[in-house]
N, C-alpha and C positions, 0 to 999 in steps of 0.2 A: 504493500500500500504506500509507502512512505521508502524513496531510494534518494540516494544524493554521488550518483554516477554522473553528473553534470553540475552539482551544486560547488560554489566557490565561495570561500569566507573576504566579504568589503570588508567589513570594519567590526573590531571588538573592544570595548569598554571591559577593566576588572576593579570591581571595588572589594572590601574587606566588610564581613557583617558581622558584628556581635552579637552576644546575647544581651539584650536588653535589661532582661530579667534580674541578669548576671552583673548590672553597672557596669558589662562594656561596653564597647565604643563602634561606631562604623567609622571604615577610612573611603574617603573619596579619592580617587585621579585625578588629575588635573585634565587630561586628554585621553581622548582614546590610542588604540595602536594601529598599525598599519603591518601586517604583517610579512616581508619580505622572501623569507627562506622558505621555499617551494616542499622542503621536507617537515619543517614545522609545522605547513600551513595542511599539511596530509595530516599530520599526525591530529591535529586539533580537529579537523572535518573528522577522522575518527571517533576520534573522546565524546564530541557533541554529538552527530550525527549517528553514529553507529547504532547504538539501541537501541535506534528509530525502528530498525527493517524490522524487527518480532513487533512492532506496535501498532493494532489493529483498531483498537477504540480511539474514535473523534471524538473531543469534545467540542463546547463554545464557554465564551464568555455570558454570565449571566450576573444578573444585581434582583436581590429579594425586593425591591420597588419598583423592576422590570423598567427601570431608565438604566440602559448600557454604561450612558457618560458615570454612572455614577461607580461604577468598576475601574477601579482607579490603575490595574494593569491594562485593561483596555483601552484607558484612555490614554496611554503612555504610548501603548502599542500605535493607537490612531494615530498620534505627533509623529512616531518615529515613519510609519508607513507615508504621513501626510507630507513631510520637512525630513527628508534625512540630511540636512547639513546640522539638525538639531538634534544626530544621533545622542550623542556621548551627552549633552545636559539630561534628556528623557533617560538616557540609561542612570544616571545620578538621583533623579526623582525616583526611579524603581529603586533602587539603594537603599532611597532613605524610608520608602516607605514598607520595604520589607522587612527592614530596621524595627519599624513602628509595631511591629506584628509578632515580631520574635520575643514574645516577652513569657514561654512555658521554659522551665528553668533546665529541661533537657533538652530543648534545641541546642543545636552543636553552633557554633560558630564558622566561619568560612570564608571561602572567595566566593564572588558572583559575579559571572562572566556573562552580559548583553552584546551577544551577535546581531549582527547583519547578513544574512547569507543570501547567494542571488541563485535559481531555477535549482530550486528541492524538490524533488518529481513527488506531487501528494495525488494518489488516483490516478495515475496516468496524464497529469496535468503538470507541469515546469512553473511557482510561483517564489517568487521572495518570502522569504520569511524573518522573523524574529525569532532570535533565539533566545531563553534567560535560561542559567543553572548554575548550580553551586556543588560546588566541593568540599564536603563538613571531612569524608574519609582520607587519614595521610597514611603513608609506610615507608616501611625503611627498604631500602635496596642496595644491593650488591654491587662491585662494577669490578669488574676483571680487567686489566690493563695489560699490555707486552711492557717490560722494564730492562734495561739490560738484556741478555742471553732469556730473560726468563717471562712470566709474568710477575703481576702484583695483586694486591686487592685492596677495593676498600670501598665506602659506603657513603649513601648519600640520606639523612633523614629529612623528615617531611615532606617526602616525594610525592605525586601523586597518580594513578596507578590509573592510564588512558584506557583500560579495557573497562575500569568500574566507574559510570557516571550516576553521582548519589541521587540529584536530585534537577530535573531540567522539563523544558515547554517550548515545543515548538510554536510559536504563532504564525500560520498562513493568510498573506495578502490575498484574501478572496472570500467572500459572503460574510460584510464587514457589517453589514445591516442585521443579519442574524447570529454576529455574535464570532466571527470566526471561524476558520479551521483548527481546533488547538489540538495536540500532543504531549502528553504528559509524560513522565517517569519520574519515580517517587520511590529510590531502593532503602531508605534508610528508615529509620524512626518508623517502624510499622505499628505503634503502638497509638493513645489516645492524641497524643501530640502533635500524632505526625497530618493528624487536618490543615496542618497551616499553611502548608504549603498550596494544596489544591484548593481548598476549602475558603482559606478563610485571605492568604495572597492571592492568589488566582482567581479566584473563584470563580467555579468550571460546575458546566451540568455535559452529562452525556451528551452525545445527539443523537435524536431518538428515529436511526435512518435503519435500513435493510439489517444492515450487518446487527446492531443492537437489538431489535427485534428476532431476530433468529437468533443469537446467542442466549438470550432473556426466557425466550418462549423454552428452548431448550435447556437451560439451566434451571427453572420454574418445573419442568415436568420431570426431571431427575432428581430432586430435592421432594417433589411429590411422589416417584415411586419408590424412592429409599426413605425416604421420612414418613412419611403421613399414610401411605397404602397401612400400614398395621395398622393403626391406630382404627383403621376400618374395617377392615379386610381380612381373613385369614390366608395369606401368602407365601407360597414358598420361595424363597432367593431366585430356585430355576425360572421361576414366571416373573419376578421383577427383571431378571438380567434379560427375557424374552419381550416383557414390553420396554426396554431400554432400546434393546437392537431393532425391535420395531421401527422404532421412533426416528433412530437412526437413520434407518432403512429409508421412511418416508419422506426424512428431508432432501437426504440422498438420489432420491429417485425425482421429487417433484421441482419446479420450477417457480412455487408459491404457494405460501401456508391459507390454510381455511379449516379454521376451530372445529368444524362439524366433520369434515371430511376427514381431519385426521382422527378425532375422537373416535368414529365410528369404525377407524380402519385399522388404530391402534391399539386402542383400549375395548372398543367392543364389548362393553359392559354399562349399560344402565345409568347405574347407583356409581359405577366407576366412571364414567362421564362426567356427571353429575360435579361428586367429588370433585376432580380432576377442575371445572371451569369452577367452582367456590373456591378451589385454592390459587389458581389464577389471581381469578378476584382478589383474593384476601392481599396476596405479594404486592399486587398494582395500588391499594392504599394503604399499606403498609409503609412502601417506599414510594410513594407519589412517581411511580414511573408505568404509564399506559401500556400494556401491549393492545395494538388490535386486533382483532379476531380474522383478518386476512392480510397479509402483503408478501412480497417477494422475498424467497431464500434467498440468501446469501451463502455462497457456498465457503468462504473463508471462515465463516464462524461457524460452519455444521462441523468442515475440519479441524478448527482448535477445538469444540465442545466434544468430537469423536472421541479423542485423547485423552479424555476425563471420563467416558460412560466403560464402564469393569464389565468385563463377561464372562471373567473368573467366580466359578464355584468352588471357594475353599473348603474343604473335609478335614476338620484336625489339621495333623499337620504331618498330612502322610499324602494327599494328592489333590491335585488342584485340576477342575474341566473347568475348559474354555469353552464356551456355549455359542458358537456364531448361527447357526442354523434355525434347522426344525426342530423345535422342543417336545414335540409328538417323541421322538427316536432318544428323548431320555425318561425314565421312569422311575420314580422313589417307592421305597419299603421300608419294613421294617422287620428283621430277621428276630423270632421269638428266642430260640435256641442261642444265638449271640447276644441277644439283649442290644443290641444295634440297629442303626438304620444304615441302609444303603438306598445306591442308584445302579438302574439297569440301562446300557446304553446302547443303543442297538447302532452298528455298521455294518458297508456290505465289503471293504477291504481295508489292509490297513494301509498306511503311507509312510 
């Protein structure tokens, strides 16, 4: 979704963010940088850009008053997209107001680097973007030298390690009236804290397009047949991990979802339909996030959701079936004589 095979870094601002919380301090730059050396400027397209390619969720910019101007990254983002000769002041306003925000006493401290990058291919489309991230994680490194006849060593600390980028947002110049194309990563601080970043600096809502819809509806009816089918239903694991691959199945195969059609072709139960759209329901004002009862797969999120549905039947801890098929050609018992249950599996060769 997101490649930067043709992306080049204009211009990068780095300021310094404290902890507020902490009574430290931010440092500002005087200028931004211009960056010369063709191997640097790979490396940092790396650093920033890299983590992009596994990142499949859009977001947008949104304000709980539903006035954009009042998102005050977006508004920063607007200047910089509107005036870039007023890069590097806008990237100093992000600074200071991320500043403002870091005041939970486990935010880490950091650098925060505001790019400029020209043609990041978002969707098969070439636009500019803004780049903001920051660096809370350092480490120490190695460095092996030739000295004399021989080598040497020695070590460099609070380096910072280009393949782990802590915490960064891509912003795309394009559908600036709703809000954005945004990109997030968020590796650090997975705990109550770690809101500030998307949450409460950013402040990001999904976008509620194909791809989010298929992931949602898919993740919604996996969390319903692992979760909530007992609590209704007498079910055996063989029939959950059955209607999982179903389900699979039918994304797999169709071109666009419709509630009825799949219920009826997956689920094929009544009272398990039934179930199945309440608990719908309940998730969509739970988390004030709609799904509708038809629109088009997206086949990038039936493939990252496949990766998560188990078709593993665990037994103790003596054998494990993989279940892809007809669930007809497996059968459960219960041997009186062992005081055991088993499964009967029926094939016609082995492989």
């Amino acid at each position: 979704m997101i490649s930067f095979f043709e992306a080049s870094l204009a211009e990068l601002s780095i300021h310094r963010i404290g902890n507020k919380s902490e009574d430290e301090f931010y440092v500002l730059s005087d200028q931004s940088l211009v960056i010369q050396d063709e191997q640097l400027k790979n490396l940092l397209l790396q650093y920033f850009l890299g983590p992009y390619a596994k990142v499949n969720e859009i977001y947008r910019f949104f304000h709980p008053n539903e006035d954009l101007n009042l998102n005050e990254a977006y508004h920063f983002a607007e200047a910089i997209f509107e005036k870039g000769e007023h890069f590097h002041e806008n990237s100093q306003q992000l600074a200071k107001y991320l500043y403002e925000i870091s005041n939970h006493p486990k935010i880490k401290s950091g650098e925060l680097y505001v790019v400029y990058f020209e043609n990041v291919q978002i969707e098969g489309e070439l636009q500019d973007a803004i780049g903001i991230f920051k660096s809370e994680t350092k480490e120490t490194y190695l460095k092996v030298y030739p000295e004399n006849s021989g080598f040497n060593v020695s070590y460099e600390q609070e380096a910072i390690n280009i393949s782990k980028l802590d915490k960064g947002c891509l912003i795309f110049n394009t559908e600036k009236e709703q809000g954005y194309k945004v990109a997030v990563i968020d590796q650090t601080n997975r705990s109550a804290e770690a809101v500030y970043w998307k949450d409460e600096f950013l402040k990001l809502k999904i976008r509620n397009d194909n791809y989010n819809q298929t992931n949602n509806v898919l993740g919604v009816y996996k969390s319903f047949v692992t979760q909530k089918l007992d609590e209704d239903f007498d079910i055996s694991k063989a029939d959950k991990i059955d209607l999982l691959n179903k389900s699979i199945k039918y994304f797999k195969e169709k071109e666009s979802f419709d509630i009825d059609e799949f219920s009826n072709e997956v689920i094929a139960n009544a009272e398990g339909i039934e179930s199945f759209k309440s608990y719908k329901k309940s998730y969509e004002e739970e988390f004030d996030s709609p799904i509708p009862d038809t629109f088009d797969i997206s086949g990038a999120a039936v493939k990252k959701q496949a990766r998560d549905y188990k078709s593993v039947l665990k037994l103790d801890k003596n054998f494990h079936i993989y279940i892809h098929g007809d669930k007809e050609l497996i059968e459960k018992g219960f041997d009186d004589d062992k005081s055991m249950n088993y499964y009967k599996v029926y094939f016609r060769e082995e492989q």
